[in-house]
C-alpha positions in Angstrom: -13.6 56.7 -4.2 -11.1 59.5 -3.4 -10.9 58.0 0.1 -10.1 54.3 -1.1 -8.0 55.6 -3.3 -5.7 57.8 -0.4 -6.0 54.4 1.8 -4.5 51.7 -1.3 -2.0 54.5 -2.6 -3.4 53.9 -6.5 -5.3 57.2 -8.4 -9.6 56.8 -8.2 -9.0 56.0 -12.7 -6.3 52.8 -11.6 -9.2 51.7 -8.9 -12.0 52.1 -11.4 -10.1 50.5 -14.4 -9.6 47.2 -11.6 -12.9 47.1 -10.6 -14.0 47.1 -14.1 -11.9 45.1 -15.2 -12.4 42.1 -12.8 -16.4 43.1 -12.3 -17.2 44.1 -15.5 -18.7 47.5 -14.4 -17.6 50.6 -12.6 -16.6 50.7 -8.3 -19.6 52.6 -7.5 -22.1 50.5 -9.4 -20.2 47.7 -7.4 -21.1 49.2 -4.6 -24.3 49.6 -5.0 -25.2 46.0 -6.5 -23.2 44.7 -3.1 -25.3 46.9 -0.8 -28.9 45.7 -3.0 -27.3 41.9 -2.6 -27.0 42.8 1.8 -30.1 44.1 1.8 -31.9 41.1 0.2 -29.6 38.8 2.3 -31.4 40.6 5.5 -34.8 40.3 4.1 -34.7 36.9 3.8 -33.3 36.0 6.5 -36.1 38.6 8.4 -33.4 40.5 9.8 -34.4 43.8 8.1 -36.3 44.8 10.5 -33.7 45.0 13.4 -31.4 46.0 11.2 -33.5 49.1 9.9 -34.7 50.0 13.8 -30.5 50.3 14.6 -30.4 52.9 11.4 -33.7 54.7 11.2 -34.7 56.9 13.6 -38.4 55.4 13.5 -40.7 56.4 16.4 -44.3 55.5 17.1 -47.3 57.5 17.4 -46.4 58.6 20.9 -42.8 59.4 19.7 -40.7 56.7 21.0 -38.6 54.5 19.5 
């Protein structure tokens, strides 16, 4: 929050009082129903997968990727 708040020139509370405001609940619980709502997006589209290999440092029994 600190950094959004250095990059739009407003205090973290004037951000947070917005955000609750016009969501009805706090940035970071924003935040995290928009990342929930991306991930479901990506599940159901079946693009999870490819999306989780670029992320994850997954490896097979051999220990490659």
């Amino acid at each position: 929050m600190a950094d959004l708040a250095a990059l739009t020139g407003f205090s973290a509370g004037h951000l947070n009082r917005g955000c609750r405001q016009y969501y009805g609940r706090q940035a970071m619980k924003q935040l995290a129903l928009l990342r929930l709502e991306h991930a479901a997006q990506l599940l159901r589209r079946g693009a999870m997968d490819d999306h989780l290999q670029k992320r994850l440092p997954l490896t097979d029994k051999t220990g490659r990727r």
